[in-house]
PASEBA-1860 file (N, C-alpha, C; in nm, 3 decimals):
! residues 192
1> XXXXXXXX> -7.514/-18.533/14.648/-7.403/-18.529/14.553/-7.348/-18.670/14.543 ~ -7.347/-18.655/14.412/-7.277/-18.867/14.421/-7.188/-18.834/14.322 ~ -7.060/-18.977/14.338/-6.961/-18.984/14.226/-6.963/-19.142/14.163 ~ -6.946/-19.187/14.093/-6.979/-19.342/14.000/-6.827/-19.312/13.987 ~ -6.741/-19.419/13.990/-6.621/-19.451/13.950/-6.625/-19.604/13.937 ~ -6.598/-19.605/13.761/-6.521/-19.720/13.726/-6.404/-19.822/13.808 ~ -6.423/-19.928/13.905/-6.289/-19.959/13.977/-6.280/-20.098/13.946 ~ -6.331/-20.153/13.806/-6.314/-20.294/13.825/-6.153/-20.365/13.810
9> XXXXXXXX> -6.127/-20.456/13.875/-5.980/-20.520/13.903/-5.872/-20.400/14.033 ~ -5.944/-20.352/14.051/-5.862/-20.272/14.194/-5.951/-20.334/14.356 ~ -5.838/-20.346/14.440/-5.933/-20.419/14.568/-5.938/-20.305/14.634 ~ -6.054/-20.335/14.657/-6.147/-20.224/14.734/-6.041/-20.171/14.853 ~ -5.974/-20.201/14.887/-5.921/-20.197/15.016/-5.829/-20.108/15.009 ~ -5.796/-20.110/14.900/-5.707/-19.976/14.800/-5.753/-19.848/14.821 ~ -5.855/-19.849/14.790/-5.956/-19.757/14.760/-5.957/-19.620/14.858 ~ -5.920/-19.527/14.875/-5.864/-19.411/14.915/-5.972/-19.311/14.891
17> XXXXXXXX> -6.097/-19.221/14.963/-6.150/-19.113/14.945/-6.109/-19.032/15.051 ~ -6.063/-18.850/15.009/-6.018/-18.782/15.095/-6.107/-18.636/15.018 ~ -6.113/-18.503/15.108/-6.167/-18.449/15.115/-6.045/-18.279/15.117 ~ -6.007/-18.238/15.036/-5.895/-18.175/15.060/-5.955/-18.008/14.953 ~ -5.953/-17.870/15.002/-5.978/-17.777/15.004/-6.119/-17.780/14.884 ~ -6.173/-17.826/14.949/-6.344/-17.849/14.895/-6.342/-17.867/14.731 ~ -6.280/-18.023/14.735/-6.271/-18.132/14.602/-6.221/-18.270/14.710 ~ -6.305/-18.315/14.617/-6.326/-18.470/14.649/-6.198/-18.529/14.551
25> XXXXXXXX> -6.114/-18.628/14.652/-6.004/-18.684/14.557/-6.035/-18.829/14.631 ~ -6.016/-18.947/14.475/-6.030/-19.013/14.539/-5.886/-19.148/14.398 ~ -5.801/-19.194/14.510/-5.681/-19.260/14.487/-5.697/-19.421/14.516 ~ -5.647/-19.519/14.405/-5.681/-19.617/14.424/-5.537/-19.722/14.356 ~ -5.466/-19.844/14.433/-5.376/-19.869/14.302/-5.412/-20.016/14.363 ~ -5.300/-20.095/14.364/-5.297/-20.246/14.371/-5.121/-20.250/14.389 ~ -5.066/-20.177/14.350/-4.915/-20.154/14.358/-4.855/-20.233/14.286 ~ -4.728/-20.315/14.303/-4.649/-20.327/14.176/-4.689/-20.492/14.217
33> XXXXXXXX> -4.727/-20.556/14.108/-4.763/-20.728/14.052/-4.649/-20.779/13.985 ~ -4.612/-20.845/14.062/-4.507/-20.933/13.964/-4.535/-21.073/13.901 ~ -4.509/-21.103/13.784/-4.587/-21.165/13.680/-4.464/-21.294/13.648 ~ -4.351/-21.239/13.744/-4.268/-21.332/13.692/-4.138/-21.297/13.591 ~ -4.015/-21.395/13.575/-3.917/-21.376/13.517/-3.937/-21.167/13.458 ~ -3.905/-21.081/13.549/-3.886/-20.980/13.559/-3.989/-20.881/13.507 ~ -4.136/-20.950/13.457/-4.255/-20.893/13.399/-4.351/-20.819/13.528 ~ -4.386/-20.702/13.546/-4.466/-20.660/13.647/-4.588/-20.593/13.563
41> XXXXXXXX> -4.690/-20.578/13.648/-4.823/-20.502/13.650/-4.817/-20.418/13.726 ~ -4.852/-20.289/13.704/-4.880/-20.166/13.813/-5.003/-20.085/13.790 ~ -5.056/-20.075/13.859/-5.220/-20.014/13.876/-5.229/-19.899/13.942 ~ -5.290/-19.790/13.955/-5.283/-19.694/14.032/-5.398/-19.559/13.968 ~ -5.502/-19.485/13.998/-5.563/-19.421/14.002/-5.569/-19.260/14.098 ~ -5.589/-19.194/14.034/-5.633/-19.039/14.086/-5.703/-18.922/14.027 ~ -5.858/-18.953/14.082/-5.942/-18.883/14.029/-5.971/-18.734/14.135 ~ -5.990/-18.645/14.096/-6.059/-18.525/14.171/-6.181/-18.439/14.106
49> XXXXXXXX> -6.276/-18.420/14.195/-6.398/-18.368/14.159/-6.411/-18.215/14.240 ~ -6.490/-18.140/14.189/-6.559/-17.998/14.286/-6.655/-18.047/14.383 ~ -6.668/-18.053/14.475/-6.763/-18.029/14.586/-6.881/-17.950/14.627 ~ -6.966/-17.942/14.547/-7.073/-17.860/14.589/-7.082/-17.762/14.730 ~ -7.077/-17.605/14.665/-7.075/-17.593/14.860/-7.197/-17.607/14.935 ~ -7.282/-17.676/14.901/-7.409/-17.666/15.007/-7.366/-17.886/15.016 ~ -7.276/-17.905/14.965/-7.288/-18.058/15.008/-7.201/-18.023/15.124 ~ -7.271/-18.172/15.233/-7.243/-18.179/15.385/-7.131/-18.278/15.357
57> XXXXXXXX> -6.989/-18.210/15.343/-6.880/-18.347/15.326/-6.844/-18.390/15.442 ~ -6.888/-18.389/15.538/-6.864/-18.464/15.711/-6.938/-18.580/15.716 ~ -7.037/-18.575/15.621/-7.128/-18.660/15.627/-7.126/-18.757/15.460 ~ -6.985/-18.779/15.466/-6.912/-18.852/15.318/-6.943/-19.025/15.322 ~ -7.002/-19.126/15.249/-6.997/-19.241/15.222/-6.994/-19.265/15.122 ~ -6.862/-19.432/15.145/-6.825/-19.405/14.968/-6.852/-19.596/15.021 ~ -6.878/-19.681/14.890/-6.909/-19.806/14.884/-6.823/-19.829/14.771 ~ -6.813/-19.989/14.774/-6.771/-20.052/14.598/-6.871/-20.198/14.603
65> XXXXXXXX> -6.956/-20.159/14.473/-7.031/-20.241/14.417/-7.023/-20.357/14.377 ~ -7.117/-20.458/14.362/-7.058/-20.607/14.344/-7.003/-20.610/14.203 ~ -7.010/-20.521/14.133/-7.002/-20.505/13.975/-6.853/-20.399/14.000 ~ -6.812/-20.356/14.094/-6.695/-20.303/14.060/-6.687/-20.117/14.074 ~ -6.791/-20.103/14.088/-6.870/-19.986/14.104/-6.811/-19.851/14.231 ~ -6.697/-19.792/14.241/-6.683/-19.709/14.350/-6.765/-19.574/14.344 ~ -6.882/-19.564/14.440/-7.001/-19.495/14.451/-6.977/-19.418/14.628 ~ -6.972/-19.279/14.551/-6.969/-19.202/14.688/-7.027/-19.041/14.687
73> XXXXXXXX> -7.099/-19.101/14.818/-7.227/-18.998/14.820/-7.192/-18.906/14.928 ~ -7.212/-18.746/14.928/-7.259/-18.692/15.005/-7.384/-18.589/15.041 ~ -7.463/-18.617/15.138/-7.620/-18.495/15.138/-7.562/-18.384/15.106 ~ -7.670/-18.333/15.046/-7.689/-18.211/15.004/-7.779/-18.097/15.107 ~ -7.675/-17.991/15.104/-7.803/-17.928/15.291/-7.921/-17.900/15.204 ~ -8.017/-17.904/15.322/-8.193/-17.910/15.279/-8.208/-17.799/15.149 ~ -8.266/-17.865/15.067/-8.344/-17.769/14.966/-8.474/-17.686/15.023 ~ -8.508/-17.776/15.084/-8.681/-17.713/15.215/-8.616/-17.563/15.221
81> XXXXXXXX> -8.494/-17.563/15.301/-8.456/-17.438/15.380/-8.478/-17.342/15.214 ~ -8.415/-17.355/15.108/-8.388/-17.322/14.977/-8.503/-17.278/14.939 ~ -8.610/-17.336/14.951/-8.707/-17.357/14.852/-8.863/-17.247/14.937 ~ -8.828/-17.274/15.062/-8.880/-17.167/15.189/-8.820/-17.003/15.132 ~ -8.740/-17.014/15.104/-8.674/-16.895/15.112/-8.722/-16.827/14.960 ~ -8.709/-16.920/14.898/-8.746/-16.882/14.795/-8.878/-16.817/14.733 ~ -8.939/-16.898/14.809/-9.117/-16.843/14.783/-9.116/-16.697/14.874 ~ -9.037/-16.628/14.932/-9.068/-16.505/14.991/-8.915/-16.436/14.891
89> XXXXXXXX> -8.857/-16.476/14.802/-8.765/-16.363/14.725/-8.823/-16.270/14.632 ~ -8.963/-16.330/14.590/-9.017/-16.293/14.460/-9.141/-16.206/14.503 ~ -9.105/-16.155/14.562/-9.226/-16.072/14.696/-9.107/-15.874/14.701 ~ -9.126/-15.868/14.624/-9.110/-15.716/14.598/-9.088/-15.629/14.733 ~ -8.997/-15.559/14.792/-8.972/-15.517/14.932/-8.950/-15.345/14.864 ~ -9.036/-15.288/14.910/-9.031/-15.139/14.885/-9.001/-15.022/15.015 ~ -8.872/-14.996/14.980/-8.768/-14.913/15.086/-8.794/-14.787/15.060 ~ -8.819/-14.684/15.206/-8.808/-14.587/15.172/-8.698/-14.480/15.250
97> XXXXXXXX> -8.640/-14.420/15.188/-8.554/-14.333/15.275/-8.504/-14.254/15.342 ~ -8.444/-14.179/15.424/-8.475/-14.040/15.459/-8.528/-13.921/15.392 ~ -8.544/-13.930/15.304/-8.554/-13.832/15.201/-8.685/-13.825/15.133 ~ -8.752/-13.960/15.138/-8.905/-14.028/15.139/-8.891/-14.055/14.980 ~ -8.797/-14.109/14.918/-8.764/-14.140/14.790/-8.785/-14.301/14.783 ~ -8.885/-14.358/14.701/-8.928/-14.494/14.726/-8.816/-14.620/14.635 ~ -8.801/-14.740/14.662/-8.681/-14.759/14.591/-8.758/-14.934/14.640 ~ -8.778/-15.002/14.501/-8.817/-15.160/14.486/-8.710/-15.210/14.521
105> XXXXXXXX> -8.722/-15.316/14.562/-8.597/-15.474/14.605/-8.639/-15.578/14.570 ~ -8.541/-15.625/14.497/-8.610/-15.813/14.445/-8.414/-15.871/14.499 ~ -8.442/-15.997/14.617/-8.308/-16.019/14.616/-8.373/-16.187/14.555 ~ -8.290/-16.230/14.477/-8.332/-16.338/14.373/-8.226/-16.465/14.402 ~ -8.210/-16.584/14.457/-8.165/-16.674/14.475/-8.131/-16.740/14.346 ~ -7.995/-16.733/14.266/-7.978/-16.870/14.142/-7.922/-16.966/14.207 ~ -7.989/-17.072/14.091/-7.871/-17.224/14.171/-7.705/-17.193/14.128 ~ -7.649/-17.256/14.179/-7.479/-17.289/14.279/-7.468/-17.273/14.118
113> XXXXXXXX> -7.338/-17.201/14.109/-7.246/-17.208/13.992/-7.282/-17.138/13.807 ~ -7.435/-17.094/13.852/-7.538/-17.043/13.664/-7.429/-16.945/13.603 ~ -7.381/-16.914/13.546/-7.300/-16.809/13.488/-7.396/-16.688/13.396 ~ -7.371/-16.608/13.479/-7.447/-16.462/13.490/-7.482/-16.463/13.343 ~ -7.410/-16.474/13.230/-7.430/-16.451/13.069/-7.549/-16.571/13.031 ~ -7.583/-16.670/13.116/-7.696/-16.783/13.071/-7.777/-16.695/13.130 ~ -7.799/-16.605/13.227/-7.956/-16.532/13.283/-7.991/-16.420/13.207 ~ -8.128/-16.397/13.165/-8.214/-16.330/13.086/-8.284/-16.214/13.217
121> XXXXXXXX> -8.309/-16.090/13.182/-8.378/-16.030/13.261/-8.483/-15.995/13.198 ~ -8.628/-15.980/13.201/-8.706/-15.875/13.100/-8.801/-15.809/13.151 ~ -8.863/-15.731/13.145/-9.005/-15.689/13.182/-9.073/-15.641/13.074 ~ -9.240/-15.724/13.122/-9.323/-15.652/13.022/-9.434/-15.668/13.118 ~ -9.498/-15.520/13.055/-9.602/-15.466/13.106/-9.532/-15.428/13.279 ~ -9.603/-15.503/13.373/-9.581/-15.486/13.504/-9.514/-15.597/13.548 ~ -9.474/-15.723/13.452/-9.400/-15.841/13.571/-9.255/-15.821/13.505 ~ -9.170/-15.861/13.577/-9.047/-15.867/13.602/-9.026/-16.045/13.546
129> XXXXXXXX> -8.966/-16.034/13.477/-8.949/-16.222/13.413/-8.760/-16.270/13.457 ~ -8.731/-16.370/13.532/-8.629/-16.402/13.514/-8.583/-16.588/13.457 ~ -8.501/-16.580/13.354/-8.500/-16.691/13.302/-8.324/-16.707/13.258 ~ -8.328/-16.837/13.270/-8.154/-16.907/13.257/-8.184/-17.033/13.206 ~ -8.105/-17.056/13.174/-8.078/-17.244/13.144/-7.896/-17.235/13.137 ~ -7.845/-17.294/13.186/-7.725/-17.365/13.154/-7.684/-17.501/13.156 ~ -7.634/-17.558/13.023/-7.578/-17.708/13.057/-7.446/-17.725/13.041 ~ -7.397/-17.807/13.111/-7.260/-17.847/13.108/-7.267/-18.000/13.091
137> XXXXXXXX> -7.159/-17.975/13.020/-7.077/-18.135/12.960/-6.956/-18.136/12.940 ~ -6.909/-18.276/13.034/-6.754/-18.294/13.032/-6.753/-18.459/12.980 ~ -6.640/-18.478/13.015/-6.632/-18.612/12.970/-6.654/-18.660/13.117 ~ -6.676/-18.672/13.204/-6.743/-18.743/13.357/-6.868/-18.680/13.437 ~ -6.960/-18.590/13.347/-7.085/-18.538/13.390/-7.140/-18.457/13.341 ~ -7.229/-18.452/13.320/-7.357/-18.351/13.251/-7.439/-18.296/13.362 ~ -7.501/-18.171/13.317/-7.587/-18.110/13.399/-7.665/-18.011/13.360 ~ -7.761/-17.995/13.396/-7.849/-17.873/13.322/-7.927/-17.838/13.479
145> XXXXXXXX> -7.940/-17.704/13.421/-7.982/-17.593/13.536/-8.077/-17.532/13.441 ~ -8.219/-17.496/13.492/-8.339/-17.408/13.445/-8.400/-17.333/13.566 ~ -8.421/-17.193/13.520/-8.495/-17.126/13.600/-8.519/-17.037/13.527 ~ -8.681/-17.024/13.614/-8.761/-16.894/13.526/-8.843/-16.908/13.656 ~ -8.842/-16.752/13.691/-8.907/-16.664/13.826/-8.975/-16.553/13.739 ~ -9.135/-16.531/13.822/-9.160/-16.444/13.728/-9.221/-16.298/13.847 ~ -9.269/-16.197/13.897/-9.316/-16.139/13.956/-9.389/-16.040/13.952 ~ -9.473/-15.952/14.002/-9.533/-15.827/13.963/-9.524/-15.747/13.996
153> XXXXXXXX> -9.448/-15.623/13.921/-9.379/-15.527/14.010/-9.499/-15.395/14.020 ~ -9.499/-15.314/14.147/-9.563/-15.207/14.157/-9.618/-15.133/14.002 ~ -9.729/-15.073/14.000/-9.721/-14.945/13.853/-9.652/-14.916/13.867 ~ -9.654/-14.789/13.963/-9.519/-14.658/13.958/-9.364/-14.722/13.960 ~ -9.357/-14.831/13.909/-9.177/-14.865/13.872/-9.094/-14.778/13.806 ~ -9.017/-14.736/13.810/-8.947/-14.668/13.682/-8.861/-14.725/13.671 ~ -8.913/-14.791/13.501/-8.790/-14.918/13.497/-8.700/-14.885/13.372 ~ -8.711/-14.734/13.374/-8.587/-14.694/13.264/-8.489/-14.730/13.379
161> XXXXXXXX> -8.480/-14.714/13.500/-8.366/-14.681/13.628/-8.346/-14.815/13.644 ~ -8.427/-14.932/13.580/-8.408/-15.088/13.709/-8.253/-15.088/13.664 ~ -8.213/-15.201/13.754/-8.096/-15.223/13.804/-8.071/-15.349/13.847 ~ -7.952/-15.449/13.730/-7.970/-15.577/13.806/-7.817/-15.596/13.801 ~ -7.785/-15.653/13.975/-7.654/-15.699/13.945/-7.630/-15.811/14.010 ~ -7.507/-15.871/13.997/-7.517/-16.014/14.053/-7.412/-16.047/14.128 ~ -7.412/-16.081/14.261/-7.272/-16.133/14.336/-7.300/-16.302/14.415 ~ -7.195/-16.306/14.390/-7.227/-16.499/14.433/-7.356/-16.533/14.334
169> XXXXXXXX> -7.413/-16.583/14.393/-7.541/-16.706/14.325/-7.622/-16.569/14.351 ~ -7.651/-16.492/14.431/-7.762/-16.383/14.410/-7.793/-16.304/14.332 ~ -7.915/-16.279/14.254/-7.968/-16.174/14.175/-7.982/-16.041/14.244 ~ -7.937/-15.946/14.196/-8.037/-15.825/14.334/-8.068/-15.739/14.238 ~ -8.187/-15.707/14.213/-8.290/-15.601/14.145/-8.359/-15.489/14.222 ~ -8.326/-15.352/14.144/-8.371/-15.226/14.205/-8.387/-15.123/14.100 ~ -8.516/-15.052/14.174/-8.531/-14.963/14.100/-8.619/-14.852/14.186 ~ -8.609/-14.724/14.112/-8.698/-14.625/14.232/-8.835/-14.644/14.211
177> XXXXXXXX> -8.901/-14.578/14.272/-9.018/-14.588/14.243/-9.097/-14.422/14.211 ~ -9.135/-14.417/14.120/-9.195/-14.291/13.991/-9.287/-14.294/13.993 ~ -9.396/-14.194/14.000/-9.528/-14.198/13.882/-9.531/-14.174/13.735 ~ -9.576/-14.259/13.672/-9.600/-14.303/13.509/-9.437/-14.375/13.472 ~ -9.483/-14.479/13.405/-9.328/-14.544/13.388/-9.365/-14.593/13.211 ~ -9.312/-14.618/13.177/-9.301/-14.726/13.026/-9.355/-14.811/13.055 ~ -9.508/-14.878/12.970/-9.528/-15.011/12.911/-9.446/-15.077/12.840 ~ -9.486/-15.219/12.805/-9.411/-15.241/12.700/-9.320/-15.373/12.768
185> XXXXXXXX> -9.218/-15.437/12.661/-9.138/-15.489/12.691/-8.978/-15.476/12.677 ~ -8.876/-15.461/12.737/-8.750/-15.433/12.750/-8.660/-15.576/12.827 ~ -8.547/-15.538/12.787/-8.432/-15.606/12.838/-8.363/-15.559/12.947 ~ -8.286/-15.605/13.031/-8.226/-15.539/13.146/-8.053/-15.592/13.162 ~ -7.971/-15.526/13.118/-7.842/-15.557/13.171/-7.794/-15.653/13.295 ~ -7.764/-15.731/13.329/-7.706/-15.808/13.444/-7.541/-15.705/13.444 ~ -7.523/-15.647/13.628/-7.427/-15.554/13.610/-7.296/-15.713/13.725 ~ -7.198/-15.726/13.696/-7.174/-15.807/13.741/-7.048/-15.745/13.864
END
């Protein structure tokens, strides 16, 4: 996670980064300049950002550039761990119950922050398709997020019943499991 801040004509020494209920604030002035026969300059800055929650803010460094540049970085925890995990979400887990009633599981990892109305659900034929894009634009950052997961769900799905709902960043998909289901292609509600 990094931040670029404009700081040219402020001394670095000013320069203030603090870490306060997971947002990055960062305060900068020069204080009051006096210019003479009763004329002053006053300088002073306060920016605040969101914090990623998978960024490691213990592990915060912030620099100022020979160009003026206040640049402050913090790691991001491993994507490996993310990306491990990920290659076993899309792996279909079929539960059965006391009752011997069979019931599919897809628990689906989105990235930090996608807003449930950018994700697409569909199935056709036998795979399960999941797809999003969201971009954001402010006036201090842009960002775009894409994902498309695709999988192959059992025949006997019965995917009049699937079921998708979403809490935190997780997808969770279910459905029982039937003999003879619908071909074809359909849409699937996100239940939030």
């Amino acid at each position: 996670f990094r931040v670029t801040l404009d700081c040219i004509g402020f001394d670095p020494e000013t320069i203030k980064t603090e870490i306060k209920d997971k947002k990055l604030i960062v305060t900068g002035g020069n204080g009051r300049i006096d210019l003479g026969d009763g004329d002053f300059v006053h300088k002073e800055f306060r920016r605040t950002y969101e914090i990623p929650e998978n960024a490691e803010s213990d592990k915060l460094a912030s620099f100022v550039t020979s160009v003026g540049n206040l640049v402050v970085e913090m790691p991001l925890i491993s994507e490996q761990k993310k990306v491990a995990k990920a290659k076993h979400e899309m792996v279909p887990k079929i539960i059965k119950d006391n009752k011997g009633n069979k019931t599919i599981e897809l628990n689906i990892i989105m990235p930090n922050g996608i807003d449930p109305s950018n994700i697409k659900v569909t199935c056709k034929d036998n795979d399960l398709i999941v797809r999003g894009e969201q971009i954001k634009h402010s006036k201090d950052e842009y960002s775009k997020i894409h994902i498309y997961k695709r999988c192959r769900l059992p025949e006997d799905t019965d995917y009049d019943h699937l079921k998708c709902t979403m809490e935190k960043d997780q997808l969770f998909v279910s459905a029982p499991i039937e003999h003879g289901h619908l071909s074809g292609k359909r849409s699937i509600p996100i239940e939030l």
